[in-house]
C-alpha positions as CSV (number, residue, x, y, z in Angstrom):
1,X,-4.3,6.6,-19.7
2,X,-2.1,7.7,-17.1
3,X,-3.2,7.8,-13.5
4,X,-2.9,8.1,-10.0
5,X,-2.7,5.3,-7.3
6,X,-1.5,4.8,-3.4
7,X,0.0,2.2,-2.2
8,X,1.7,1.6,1.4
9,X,4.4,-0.8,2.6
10,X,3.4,-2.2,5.1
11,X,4.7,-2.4,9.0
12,X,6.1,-6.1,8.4
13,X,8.3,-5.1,4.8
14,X,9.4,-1.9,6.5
15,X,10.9,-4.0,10.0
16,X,12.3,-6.7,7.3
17,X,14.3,-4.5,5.0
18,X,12.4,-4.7,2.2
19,X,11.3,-1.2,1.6
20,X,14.1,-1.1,-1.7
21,X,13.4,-4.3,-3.2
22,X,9.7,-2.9,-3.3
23,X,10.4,0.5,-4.5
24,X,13.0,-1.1,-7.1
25,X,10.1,-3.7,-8.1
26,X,7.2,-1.3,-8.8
27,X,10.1,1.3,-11.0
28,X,10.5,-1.9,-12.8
29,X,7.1,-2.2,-13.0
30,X,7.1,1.4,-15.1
31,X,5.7,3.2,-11.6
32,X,6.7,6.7,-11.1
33,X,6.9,7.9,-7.8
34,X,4.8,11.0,-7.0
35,X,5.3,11.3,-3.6
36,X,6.9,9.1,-0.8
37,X,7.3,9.4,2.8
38,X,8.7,6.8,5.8
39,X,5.4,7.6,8.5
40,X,4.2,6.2,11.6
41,X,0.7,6.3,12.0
42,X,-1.5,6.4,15.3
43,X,-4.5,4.7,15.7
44,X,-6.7,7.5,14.9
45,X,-5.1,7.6,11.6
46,X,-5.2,4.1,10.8
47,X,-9.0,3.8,12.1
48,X,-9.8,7.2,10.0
49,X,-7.9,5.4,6.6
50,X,-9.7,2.0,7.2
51,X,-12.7,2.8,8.5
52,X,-14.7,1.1,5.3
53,X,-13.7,-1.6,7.0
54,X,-15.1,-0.9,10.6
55,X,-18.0,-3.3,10.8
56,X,-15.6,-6.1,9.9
57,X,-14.1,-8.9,12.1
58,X,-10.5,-7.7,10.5
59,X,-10.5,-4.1,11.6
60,X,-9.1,-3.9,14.9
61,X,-6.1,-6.1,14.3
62,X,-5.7,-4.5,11.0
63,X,-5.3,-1.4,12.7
64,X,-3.1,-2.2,15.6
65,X,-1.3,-3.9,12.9
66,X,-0.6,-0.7,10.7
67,X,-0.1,1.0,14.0
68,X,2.5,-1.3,15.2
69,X,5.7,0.2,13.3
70,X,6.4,2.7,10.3
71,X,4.9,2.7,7.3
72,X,5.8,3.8,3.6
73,X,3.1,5.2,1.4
74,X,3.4,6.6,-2.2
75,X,1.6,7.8,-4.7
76,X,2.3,6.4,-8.4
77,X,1.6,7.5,-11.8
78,X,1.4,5.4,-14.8
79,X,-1.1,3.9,-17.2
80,X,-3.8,2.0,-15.8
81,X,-2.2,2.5,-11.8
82,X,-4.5,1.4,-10.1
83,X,-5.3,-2.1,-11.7
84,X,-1.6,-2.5,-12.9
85,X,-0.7,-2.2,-8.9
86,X,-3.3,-4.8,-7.7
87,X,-1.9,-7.2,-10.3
88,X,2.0,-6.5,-9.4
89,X,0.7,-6.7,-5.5
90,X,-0.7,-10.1,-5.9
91,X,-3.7,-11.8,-4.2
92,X,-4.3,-10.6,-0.5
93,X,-3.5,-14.0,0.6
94,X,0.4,-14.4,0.2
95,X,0.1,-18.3,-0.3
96,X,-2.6,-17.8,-3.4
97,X,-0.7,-14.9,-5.0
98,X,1.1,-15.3,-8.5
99,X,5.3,-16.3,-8.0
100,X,6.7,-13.2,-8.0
101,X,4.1,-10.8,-7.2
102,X,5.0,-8.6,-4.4
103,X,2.8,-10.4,-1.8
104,X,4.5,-13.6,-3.2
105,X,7.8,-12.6,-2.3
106,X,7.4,-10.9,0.6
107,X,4.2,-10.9,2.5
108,X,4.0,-13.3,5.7
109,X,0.0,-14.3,5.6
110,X,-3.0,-13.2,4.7
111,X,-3.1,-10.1,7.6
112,X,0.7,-9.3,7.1
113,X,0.6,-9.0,3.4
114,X,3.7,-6.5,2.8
115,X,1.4,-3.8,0.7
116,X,-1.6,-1.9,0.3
117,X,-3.2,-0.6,-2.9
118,X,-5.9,1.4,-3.5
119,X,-9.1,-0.8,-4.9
120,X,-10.3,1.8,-7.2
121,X,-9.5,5.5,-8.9
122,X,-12.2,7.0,-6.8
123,X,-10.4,5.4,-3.8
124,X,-6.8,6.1,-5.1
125,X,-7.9,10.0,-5.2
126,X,-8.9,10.1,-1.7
127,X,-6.5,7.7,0.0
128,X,-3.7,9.9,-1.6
129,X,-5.3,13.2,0.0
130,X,-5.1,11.3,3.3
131,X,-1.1,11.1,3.2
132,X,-0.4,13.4,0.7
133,X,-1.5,17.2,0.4
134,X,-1.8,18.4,-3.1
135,X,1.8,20.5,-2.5
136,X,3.6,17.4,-1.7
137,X,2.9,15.9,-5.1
138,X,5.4,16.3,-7.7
């Protein structure tokens, strides 16, 4: 069934050029892009979008981290989104993910992992309303 899923290139893939090879990958992949947009967030952003993470030892870094340079976020569309992504993505952990996965090839550890996706369909839905307002959805 077709659906709906966010991901984000991260700071680290955007400053190292790989922005295309990701896009190219995930088309590959069968990933239609929905919506996509180069951004920048600022800390209140990136503490709104990861605050299920707030009580965690991670959080801060995380978000100077995502605040540190610009970001790319998209919403895809295509069967089974949300778990295909996580699969293509890889483990979080670029050193335990699956050759050619995209954390494989191009995150740098386990904190600068290249690319976010959204853990679940209920999650996907509201993580795209965060970037994306329903008229900037094709």
């Amino acid at each position: 069934m077709s659906e709906r899923t966010l991901t984000i290139i991260k700071p680290d893939s955007v400053a190292a050029g790989n922005v295309g090879n990701i896009i190219a990958r995930l088309e590959k992949e069968g990933f239609r892009i929905v919506a996509a947009r180069m951004s920048h967030l600022s800390k209140s952003q990136a503490r709104e979008f990861y605050a299920v993470h707030r009580e965690r030892s991670f959080y801060a870094p995380l978000v100077e981290y995502m605040t540190s340079g610009p970001v790319w976020p998209m919403c895809l569309e295509r069967d089974d989104a949300v778990s295909f992504l996580r699969k293509v993505m890889g483990a979080t952990d670029p050193a335990k993910a699956e050759p050619g996965t995209v954390r494989a090839l191009y995150g740098e550890s386990i904190e600068r992992n290249a690319i976010h996706g959204s853990d679940s369909p209920e999650n996907a839905a509201i993580e795209i309303a965060f970037f994306f307002p329903t008229a900037a959805l094709v």
